[in-house]
C-alpha positions in Angstrom: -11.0 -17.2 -10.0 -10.2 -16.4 -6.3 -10.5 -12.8 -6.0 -9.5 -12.7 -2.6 -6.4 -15.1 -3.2 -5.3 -12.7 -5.7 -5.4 -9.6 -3.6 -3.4 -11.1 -1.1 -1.1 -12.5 -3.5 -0.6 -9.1 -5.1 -0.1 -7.1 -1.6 2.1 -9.6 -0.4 4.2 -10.4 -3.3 4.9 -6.7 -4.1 5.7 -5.9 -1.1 8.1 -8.5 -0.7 10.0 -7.7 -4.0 10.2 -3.6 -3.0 12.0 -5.5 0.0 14.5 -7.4 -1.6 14.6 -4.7 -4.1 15.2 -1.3 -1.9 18.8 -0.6 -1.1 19.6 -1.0 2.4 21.0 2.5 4.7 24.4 2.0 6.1 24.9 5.7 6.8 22.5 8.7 8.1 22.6 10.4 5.0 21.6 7.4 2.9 18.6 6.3 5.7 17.4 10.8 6.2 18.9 12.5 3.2 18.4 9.5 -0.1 22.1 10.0 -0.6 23.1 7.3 -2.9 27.0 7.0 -4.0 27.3 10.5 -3.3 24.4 11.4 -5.7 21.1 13.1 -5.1 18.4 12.2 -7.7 18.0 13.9 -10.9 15.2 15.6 -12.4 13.8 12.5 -13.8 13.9 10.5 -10.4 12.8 13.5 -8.5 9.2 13.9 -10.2 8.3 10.7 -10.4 9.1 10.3 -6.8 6.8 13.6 -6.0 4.0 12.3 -8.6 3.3 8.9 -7.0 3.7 10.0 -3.1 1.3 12.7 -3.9 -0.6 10.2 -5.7 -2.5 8.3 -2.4 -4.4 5.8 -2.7 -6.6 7.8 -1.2 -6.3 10.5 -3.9 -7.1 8.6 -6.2 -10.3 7.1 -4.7 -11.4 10.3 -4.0 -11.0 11.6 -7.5 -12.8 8.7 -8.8 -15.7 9.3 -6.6 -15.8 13.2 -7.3 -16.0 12.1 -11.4 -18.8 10.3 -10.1 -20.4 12.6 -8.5 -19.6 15.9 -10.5 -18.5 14.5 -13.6 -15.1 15.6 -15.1 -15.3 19.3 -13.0 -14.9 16.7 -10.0 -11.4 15.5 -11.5 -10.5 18.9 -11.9 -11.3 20.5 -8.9 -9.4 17.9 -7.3 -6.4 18.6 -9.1 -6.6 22.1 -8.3 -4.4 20.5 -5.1 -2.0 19.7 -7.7 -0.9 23.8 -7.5 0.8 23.3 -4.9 3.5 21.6 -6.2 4.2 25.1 -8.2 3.9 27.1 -5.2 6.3 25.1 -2.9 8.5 24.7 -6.0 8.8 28.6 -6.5 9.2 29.2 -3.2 11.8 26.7 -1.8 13.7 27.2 -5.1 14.1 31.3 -3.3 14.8 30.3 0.1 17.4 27.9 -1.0 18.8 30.5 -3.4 18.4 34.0 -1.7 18.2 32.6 2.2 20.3 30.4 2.1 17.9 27.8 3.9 18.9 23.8 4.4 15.3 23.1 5.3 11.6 24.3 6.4 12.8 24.1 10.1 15.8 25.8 9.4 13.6 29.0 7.9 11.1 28.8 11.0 13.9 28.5 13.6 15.7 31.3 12.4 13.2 33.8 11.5 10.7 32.9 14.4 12.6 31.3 16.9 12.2 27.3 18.5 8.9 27.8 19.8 7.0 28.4 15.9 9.0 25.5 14.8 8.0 23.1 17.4 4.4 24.3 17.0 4.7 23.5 13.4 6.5 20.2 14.4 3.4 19.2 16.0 0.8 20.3 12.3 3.4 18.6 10.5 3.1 15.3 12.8 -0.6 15.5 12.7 -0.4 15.3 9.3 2.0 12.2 9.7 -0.3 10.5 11.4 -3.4 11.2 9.0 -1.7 9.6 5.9 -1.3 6.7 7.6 -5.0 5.9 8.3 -6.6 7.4 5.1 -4.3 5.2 3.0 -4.9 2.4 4.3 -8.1 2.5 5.0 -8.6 2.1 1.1 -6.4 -0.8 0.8 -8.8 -2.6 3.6 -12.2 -1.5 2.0 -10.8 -3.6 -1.4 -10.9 -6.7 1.0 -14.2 -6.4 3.0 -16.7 -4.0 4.7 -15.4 -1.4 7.5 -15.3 -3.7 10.8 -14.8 -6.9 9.2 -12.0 -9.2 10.1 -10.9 -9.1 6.4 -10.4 -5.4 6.5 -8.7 -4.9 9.5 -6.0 -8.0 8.4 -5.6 -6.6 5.0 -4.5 -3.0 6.7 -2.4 -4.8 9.3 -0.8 -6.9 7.0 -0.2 -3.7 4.1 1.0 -2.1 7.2 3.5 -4.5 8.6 5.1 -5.0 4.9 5.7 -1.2 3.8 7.1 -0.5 7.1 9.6 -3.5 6.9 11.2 -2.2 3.4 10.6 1.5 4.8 13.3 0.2 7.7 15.7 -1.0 5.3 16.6 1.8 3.7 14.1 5.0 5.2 14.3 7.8 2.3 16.4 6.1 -0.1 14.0 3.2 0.1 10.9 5.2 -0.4 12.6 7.5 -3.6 14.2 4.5 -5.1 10.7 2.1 -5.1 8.7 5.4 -6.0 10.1 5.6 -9.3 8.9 1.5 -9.3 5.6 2.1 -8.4 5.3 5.9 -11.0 6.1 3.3 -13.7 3.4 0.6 -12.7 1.0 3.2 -11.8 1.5 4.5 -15.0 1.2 1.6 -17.3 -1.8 0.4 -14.9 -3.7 3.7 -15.3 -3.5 3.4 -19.6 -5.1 -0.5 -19.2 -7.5 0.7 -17.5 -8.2 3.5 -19.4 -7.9 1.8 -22.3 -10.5 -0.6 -21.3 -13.2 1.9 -20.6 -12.9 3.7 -24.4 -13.3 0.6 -25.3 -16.9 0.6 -24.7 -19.1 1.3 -27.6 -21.3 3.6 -26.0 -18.4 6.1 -24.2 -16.0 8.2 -25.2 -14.1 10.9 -25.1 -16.9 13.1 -25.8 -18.7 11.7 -22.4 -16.1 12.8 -20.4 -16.2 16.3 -21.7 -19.5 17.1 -21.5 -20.1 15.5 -18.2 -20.6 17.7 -15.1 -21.6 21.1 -14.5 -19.2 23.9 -14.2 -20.8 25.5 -11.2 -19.9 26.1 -7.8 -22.4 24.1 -6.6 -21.4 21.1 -8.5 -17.8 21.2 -8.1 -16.2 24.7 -8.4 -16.1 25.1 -4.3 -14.4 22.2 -4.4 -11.7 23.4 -6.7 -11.5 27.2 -5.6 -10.9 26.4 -2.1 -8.2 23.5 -3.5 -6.0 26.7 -5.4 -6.5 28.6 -1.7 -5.1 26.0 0.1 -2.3 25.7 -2.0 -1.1 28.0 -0.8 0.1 27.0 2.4 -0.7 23.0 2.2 2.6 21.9 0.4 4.4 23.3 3.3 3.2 21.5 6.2 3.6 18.5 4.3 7.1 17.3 5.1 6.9 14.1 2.6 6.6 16.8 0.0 9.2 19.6 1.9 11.6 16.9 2.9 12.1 16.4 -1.7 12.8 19.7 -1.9 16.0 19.6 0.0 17.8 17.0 -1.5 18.9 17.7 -5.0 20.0 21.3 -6.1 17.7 24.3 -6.5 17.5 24.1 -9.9 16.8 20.6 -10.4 14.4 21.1 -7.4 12.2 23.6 -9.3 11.9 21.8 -12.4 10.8 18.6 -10.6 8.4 20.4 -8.8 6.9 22.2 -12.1 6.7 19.2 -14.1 5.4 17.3 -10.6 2.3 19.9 -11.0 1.5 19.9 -14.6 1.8 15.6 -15.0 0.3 15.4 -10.9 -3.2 16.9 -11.9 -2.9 14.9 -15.5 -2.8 11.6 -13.5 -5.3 13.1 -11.0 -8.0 13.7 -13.7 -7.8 11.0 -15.9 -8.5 8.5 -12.6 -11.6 10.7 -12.4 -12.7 9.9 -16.0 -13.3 6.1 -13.9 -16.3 7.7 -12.0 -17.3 9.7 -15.1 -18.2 6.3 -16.3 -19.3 5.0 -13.3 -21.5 7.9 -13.4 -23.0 7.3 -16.8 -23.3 3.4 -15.9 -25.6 4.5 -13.0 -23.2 3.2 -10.2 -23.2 3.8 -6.5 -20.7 3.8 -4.1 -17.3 3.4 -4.9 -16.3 4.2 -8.1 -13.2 2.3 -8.8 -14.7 -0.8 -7.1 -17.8 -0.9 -8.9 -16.2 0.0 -12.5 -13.6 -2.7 -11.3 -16.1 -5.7 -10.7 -18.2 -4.4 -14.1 -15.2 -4.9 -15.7 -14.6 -8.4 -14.1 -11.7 -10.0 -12.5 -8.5 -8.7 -14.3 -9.8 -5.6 -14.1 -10.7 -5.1 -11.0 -7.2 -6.6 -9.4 -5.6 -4.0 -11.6 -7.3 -1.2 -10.0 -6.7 -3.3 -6.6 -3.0 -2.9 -7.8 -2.7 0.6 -8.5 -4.2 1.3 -5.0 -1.4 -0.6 -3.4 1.2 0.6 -5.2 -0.1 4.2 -4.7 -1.0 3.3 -0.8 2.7 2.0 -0.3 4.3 4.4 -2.1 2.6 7.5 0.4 3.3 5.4 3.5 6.9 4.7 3.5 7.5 8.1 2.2 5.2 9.1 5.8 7.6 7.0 7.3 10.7 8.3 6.0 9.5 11.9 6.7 8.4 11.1 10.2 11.7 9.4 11.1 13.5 12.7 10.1 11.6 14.7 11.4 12.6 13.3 14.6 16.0 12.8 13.9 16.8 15.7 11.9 14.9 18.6 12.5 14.1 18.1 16.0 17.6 16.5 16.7 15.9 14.0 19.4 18.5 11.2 17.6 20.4 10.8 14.9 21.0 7.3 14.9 20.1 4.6 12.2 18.5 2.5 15.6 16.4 6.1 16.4 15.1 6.0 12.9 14.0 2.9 12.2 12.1 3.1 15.9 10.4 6.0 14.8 8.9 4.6 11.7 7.5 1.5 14.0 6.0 4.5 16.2 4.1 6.2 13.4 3.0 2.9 12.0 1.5 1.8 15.5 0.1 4.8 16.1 -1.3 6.0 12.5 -3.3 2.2 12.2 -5.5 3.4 15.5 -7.9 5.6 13.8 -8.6 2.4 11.4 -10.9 1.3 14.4 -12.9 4.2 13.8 -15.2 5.6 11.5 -13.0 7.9 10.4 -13.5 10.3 6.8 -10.7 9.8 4.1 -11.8 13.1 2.8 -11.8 15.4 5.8 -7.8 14.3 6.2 -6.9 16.5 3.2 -10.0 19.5 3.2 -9.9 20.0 7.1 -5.9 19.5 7.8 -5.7 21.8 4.8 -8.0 24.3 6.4 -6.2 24.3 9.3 -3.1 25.2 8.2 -4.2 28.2 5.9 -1.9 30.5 8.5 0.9 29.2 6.9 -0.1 31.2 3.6 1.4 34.9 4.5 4.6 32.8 6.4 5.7 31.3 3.3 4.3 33.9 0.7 6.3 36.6 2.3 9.0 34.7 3.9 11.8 37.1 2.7 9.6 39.8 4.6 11.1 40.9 7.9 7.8 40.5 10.4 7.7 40.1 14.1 7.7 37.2 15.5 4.0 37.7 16.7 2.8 37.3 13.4 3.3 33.9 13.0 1.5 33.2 15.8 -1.3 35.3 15.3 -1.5 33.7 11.6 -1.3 30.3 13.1 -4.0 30.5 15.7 -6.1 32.4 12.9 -5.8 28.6 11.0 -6.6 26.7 13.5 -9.8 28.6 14.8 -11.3 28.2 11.1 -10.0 24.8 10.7 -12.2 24.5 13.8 -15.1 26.3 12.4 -15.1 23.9 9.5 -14.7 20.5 11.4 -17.9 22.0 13.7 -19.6 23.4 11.1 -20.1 26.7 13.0 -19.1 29.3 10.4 -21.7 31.7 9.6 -24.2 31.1 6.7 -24.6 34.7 6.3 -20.7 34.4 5.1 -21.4 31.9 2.2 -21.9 33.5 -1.2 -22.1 30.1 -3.0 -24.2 26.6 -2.5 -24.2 23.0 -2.4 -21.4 20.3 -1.4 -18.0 22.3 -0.1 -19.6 25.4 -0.5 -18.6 25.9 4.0 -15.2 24.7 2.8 -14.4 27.3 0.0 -16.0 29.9 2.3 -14.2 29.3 5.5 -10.8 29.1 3.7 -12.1 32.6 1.6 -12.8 34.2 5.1 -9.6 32.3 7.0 -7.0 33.5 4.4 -7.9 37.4 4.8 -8.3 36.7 8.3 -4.7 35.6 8.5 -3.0 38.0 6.0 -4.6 40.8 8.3 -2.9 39.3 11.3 0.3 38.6 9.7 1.0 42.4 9.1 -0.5 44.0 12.1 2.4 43.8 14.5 4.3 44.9 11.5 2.0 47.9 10.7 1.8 49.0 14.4 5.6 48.2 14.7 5.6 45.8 17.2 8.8 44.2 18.6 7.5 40.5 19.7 
């Protein structure tokens, strides 16, 4: 069997159904807003749609490799992101209720003024631009090695063919084929599953007792995951943008459930590199359990990578577009939108041609952003307007730490792999809580 011929088959053909399938934006609301004959989705609709764009393709390779590396406490420590579905759930569901906010720039704007929002604009589009890369950069590594021709087609090609159904219909597109791709991704994940406790010699009992539960073999990983969940579900607007469209309460109970069945999926990926790990593999786990397993196998797990890597682009697309549109009002036509998603595409696919870390685009963007913590924590809290900038900065300059590996030693209470990670973020969150109330404490005006 061609394996290559497959792959392509599979990118290309599922691509081009989710085209003829999406619905196609007449109006704004439709194309920004996923308004569909007057309805926003239900509870049902809503999860699913949070699960799988949550669920990147780059997720999931990374929770595969982690079970590889730490065992099961890698799987776990991964879904310790998953919290922050919970968080921005609780939260929103209050500023929706008892502020009386219509969206995250809405809450910035009027409590800090334009100039926060636009700063937090430009995290938020930074973040944009990340997905784009990271996600596809797995969907090219399935066709050849980094720099060959293979791998930079297969990302082109993935590219061009989200993007094309993202235009048709923007966010009602992206909800509408994410509940498509939950449902594939779901039956996709049990097969393979399925095929590994098949194997005499594994078993559920492997994947219990694999792995250490230390900080050094995976605990930094997963404190510094609950720290940053803190404040990364709210500088991620394919996330935010969800929590706008359907009613508080609905809202909350998607986001609860999106938690709970988020870090399920999340760690039963990793139990794939728990058996890589017992098989003795190196490299990537999915691919090497894939071509172990042989053909089927192996395009099944190329599947699930596609429909995972499509499902986080368009929504990138879709959340890039409004934020253009919507929240910075730069143009609110259909025309303006669908421009905008071409933009992000373009520009996201540069870093491709670069050796670039799929990791680092969710630990150090997280990092960064840990001065949005006390901002959303306490957003009822009446603050100057300093202290968001003075939280903000505080983020960044550890962010910076972490991405020059320049924070002190001295600091780090903990060893091994992400021990600099957990510690930055430890020292970087009290950092910014302390900033966040000193204009408050010395009653400051600005």
């Amino acid at each position: 069997m061609n394996i290559e011929f497959w792959q392509w088959v599979l990118v290309i053909g599922s691509s081009l159904i989710l085209f003829l399938l999406s619905p196609l934006a007449k109006t704004t609301d439709e194309f920004f807003k996923a308004v569909h004959k007057r309805k926003a989705p239900n509870t049902m609709v809503l999860t699913g749609s949070l699960i799988i764009s949550w669920i990147f393709a780059k997720s999931i390779t990374n929770a595969a490799n982690l079970g590889l590396d730490f065992g099961i406490v890698g799987g776990v420590a991964y879904a310790g992101y998953y919290v922050s579905f919970a968080v921005a759930g609780l939260v929103i569901y209050k500023m929706r209720t008892k502020g009386g906010f219509k969206s995250i720039h809405h809450f910035l704007t009027s409590k800090f003024g334009k100039p926060a929002m636009a700063i937090f604009s430009i995290l938020i589009a930074i973040r944009l631009f990340n997905e784009v890369w990271s996600n596809t950069m797995v969907i090219g590594s399935y066709f050849g090695e980094m720099g060959s021709s293979n791998y930079y087609w297969a990302i082109s090609v993935f590219t061009v063919l989200t993007l094309a159904y993202a235009i048709k219909g923007g966010l009602s597109s992206s909800i509408f084929t994410d509940v498509i791709q939950m449902v594939l991704f779901s039956v996709l994940l049990i097969v393979i599953l399925w095929q590994i406790f098949s194997i005499e010699n594994f078993s559920a009992n492997d994947v219990i007792t694999s792995g250490t539960w230390s900080f050094e073999l995976g605990l930094n990983l997963f404190f510094a995951a609950i720290i940053q969940s803190f404040s990364y579900p709210f500088h991620d607007p394919v996330l935010t943008d969800r929590a706008f469209i359907s009613s508080p309460k609905v809202t909350r109970k998607s986001f609860l459930w999106a938690s709970l069945l988020g870090a399920i999926c999340i760690v039963l990926f990793s139990v794939i590199g728990v058996y890589a790990q017992t098989q003795g593999f190196k490299g990537q786990a999915a691919v090497e359990v894939g071509k172990a397993f042989g053909v089927v196998i192996l395009l099944v797990i190329n599947f699930i990578m596609i429909t995972s890597a499509a499902s986080t682009l368009d929504s990138t697309f879709s959340s890039f577009s409004k934020l253009l549109a919507v929240d910075l009002k730069l143009g609110k036509s259909l025309s303006f939108g669908r421009l905008s998603m071409a933009v992000i595409a373009i520009l996201g696919t540069l870093p491709v041609f670069f050796n670039a870390e799929i990791l680092s685009a969710t630990t150090i963007s997280g990092t960064m952003v840990i001065g949005l913590t006390p901002i959303f924590v306490f957003w009822n809290l009446n603050v100057p307007k300093l202290s968001f900038y003075l939280s903000i900065i505080c983020g960044l300059i550890f962010g910076f730490m972490l991405v020059f590996d320049s924070f002190p030693e001295a600091l780090m209470f903990t060893t091994g792999k992400y021990a600099s990670l957990l510690w930055v973020n430890i020292w970087g969150i009290l950092s910014c809580f302390i900033l966040y109330f000193i204009p408050k404490l010395l009653k400051l005006k600005t």
